[in-house]
C-alpha positions in Angstrom: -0.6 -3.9 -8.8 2.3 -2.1 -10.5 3.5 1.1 -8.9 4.3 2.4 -12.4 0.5 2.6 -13.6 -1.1 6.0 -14.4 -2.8 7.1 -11.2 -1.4 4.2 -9.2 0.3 6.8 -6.9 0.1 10.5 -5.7 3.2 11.3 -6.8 3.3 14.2 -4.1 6.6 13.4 -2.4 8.1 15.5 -3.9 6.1 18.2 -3.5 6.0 17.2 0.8 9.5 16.8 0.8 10.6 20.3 -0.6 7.6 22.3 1.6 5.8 23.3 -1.4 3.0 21.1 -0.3 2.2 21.1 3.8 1.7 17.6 5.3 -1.3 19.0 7.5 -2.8 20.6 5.2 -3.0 17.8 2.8 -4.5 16.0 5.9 -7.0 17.8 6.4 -8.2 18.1 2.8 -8.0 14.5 2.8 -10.6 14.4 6.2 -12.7 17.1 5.0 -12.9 15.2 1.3 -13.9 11.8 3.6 -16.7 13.6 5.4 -18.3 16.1 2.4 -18.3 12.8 -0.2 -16.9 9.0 1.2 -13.7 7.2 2.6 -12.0 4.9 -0.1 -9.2 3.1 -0.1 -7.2 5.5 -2.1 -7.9 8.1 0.9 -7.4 5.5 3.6 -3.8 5.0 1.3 -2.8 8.5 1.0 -2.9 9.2 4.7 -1.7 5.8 5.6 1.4 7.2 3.4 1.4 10.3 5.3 2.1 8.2 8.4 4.7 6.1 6.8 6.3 9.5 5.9 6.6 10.9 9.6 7.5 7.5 11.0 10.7 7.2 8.5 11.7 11.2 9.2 11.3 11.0 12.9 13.3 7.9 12.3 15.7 9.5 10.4 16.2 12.4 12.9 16.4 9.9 15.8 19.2 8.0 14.5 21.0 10.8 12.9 23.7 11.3 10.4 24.2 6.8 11.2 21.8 6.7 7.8 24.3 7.8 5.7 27.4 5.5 7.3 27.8 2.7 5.1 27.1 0.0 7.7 23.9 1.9 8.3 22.3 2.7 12.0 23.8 -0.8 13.7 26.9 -0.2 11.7 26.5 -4.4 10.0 28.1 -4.9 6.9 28.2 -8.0 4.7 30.1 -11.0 5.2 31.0 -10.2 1.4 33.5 -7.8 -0.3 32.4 -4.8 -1.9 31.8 -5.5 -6.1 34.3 -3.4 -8.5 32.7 -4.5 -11.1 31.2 -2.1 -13.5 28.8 -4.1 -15.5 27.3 -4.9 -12.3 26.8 -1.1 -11.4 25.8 -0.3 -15.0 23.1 -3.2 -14.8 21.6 -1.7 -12.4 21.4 1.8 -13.2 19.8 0.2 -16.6 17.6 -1.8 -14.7 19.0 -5.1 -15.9 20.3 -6.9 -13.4 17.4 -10.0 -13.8 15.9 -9.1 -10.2 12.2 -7.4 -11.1 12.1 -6.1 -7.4 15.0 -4.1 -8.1 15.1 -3.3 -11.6 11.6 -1.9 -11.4 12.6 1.4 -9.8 15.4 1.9 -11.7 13.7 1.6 -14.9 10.9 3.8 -12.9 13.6 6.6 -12.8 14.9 6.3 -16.5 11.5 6.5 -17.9 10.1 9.0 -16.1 12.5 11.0 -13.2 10.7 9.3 -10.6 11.0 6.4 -8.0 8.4 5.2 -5.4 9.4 5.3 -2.1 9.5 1.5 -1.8 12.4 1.9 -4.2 14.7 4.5 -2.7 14.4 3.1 0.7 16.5 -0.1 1.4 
């Protein structure tokens, strides 16, 4: 299933991230919608993403400002040096660096703005 399909996501992070759109409340729409018509898997999804969403900000706030050093929270950094090289960089911006798994999200935010949360989180 491609992340990129019309309808294939909610697209409401954005929406949850800036407070515009209250994490209960959507909750709750989603039980009450459960209980007036049926579960499906795109309402077991949406709150399963919910979850996901709390567990990686809790997470967040836990290990503090560690998620931004560049060794991350256990401070590990690759037994490689760090690439100069700009093609490299501009590859993947473009989404052309031969890897679908990465080059899906960044052609995902060319085409339209957005990027699904499996591709902005390492």
């Amino acid at each position: 299933n491609s992340c990129t399909k019309v309808g294939a996501m909610s697209r409401l992070s954005p929406w949850l991230a800036h407070g515009c759109l209250s994490a209960r409340m959507l909750f709750a729409e989603i039980k009450r919608y459960e209980q007036t018509r049926y579960k499906s898997s795109s309402t077991y999804w949406l709150v399963h993403e919910l979850y996901w969403r709390d567990f990686v900000r809790f997470s967040s706030l836990l290990a503090g400002n560690k998620i931004f050093n560049i060794g991350g929270i256990y401070n590990k950094h690759p037994d490689w040096p760090w690439s100069r090289d700009s093609s490299l960089l501009e590859a993947w911006t473009q989404g052309n660096t031969g890897f679908p798994f990465v080059d899906a999200p960044m052609r995902e935010i060319g085409s339209t703005g957005y990027s699904f949360h499996v591709g902005r989180e390492p």
